[in-house]
N, C-alpha and C positions, 0 to 999 in steps of 0.2 A: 539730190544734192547731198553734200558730204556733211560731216560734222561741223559744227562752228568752232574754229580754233581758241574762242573765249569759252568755248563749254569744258568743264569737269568734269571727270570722270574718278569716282567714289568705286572704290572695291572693298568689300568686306570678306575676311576671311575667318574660316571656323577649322583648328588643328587640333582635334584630338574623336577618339573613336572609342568602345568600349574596352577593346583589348591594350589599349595604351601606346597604340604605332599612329604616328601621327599622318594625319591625311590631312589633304586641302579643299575645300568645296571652297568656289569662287564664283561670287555674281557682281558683274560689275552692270551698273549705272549710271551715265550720263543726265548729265542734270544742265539743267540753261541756264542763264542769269536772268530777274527781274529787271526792269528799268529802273536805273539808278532814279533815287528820289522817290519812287513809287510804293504805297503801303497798296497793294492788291487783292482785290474781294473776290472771294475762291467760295463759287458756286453750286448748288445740285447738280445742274445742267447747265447745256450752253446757250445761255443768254442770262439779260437782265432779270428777267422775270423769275427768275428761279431764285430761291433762296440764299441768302451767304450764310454759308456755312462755317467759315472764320475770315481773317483778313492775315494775309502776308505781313513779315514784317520789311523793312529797308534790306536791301543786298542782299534777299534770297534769293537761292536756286531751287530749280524744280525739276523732278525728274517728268518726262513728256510720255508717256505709255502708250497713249493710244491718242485721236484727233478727230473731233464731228464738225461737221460746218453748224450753225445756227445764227444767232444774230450780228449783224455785221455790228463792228466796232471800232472804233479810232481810238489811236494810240500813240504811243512813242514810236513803233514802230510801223507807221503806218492802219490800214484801216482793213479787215482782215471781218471773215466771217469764222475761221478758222476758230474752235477751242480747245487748247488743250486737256488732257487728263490725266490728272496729278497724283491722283489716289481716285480710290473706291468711291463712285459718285462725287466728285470733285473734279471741277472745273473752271480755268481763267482764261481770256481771252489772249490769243496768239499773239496779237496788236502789242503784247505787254510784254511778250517773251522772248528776248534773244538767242533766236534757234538759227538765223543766219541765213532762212529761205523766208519767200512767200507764199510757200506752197506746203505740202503732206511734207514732215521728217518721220513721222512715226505711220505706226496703220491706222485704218481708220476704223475707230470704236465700233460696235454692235450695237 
């Protein structure tokens, strides 16, 4: 399925080089929206049992990397074994994340 047309898309750009001609290197990221209302607990791994590693605050987005299945969860959006991965060892459940499927948008993690 395609992108969610509520998602964001963030580019960052870097213009300048040693010789002073300017270039562009371009990495753009798509990022989802949290459920409104929702402060969310971003984990080692995918499930409860794993550690929080910090807590989202209201109205963030996230960018989605990679996706493992682990503990089924319910949510605003539904009930989802799906988790996202938001950074390096960091993970919240999909249940929470406005990606706009119920299924894989990203690969699926190692």
């Amino acid at each position: 399925m395609g992108v969610e047309e509520n998602a964001v898309a963030t580019v960052t750009t870097d213009e300048s080089d040693a010789a002073g001609e300017v270039t562009t290197l371009a990495a753009s990221t798509v990022v989802y929206p949290i459920a409104p209302g929702y402060r969310v607990n971003v984990r080692r791994g995918p499930g409860t049992q794993y550690g929080i590693v910090r807590t989202l605050p209201y109205g963030m987005s996230v960018p989605v990397y990679c996706q493992k299945p682990g503990e089924r969860v319910s949510g605003p959006y539904g009930t989802s074994n799906l988790w996202d991965n938001i950074a390096n060892g960091q993970f919240v459940s999909d249940a929470y994340v406005k990606t706009g499927s119920d299924g894989y948008i990203a690969p699926r993690c190692d």
